[in-house]
C-alpha positions as semicolon CSV with decimal commas, in nm:
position;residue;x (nm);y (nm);z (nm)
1;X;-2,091;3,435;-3,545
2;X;-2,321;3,668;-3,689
3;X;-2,245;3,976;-3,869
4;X;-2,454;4,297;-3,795
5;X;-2,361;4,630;-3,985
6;X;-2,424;4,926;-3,815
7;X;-2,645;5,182;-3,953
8;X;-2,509;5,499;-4,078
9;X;-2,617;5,706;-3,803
10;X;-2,480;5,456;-3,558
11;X;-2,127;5,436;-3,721
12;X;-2,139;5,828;-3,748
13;X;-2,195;5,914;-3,371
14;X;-1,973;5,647;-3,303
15;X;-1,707;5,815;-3,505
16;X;-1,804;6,166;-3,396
17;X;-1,714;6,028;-3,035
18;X;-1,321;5,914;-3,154
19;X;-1,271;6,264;-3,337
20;X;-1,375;6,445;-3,018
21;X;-1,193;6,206;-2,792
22;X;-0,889;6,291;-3,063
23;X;-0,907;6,667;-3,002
24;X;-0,961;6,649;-2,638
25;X;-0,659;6,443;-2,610
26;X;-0,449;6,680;-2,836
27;X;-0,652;6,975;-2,655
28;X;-0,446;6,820;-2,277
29;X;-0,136;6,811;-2,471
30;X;-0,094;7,186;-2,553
31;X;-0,230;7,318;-2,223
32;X;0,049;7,043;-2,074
33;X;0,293;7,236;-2,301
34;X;0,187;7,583;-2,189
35;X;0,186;7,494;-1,810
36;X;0,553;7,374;-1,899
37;X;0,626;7,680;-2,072
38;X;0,506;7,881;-1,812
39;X;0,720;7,679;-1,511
40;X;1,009;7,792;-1,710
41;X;0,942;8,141;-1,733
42;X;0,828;8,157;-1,386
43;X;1,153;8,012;-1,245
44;X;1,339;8,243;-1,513
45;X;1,133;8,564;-1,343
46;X;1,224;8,387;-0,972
47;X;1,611;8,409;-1,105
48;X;1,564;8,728;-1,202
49;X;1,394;8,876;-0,886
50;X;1,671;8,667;-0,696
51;X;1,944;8,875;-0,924
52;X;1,766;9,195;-0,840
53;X;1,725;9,214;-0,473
54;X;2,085;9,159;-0,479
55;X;2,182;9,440;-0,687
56;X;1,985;9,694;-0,485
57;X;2,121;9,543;-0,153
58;X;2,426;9,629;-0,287
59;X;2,351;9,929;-0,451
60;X;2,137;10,071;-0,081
61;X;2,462;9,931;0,120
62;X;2,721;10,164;-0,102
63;X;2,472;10,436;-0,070
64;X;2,451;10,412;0,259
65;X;2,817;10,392;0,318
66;X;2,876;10,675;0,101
67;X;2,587;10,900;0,286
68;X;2,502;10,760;0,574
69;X;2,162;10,668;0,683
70;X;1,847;10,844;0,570
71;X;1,581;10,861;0,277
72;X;1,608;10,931;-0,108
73;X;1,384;11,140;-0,255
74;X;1,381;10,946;-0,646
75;X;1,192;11,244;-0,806
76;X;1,464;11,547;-0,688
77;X;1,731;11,325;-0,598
78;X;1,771;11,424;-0,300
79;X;1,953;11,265;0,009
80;X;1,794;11,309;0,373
81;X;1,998;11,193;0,668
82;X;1,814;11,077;0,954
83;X;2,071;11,086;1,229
């Protein structure tokens, strides 16, 4: 079998090709980490809406036992009943 050396240029591209492959590669990895990362938060911020619709369900059925039906004005605090 006969031995052929490659010319500088040759082995250099072919190089050049394995370092990008390389990066590319580790370039998957960290957006794979990030999309993980995110998943996480998001169902952390899904928890979290979850934990607040119940607190103002709460908060909007004592209120409304307290008062009554009707609107609250946030800026003057003020209560409206509607019946």
């Amino acid at each position: 079998m006969e031995k052929i050396v490659l010319t500088t240029d040759e082995l250099q591209s072919l190089k050049n090709f394995q370092s990008t492959r390389s990066q590319i590669i580790n370039d998957f990895g960290i957006i794979e980490f990030q999309i993980q990362e995110l998943k996480t938060q998001k169902e952390m911020l899904v928890g979290a809406l979850a934990n607040l619709k119940v607190e103002e369900n709460k908060v909007s059925q004592e209120l409304q036992e307290k008062y009554g039906e009707g609107n609250i004005d946030l800026t003057s605090g003020e209560f409206v009943s509607i019946s």
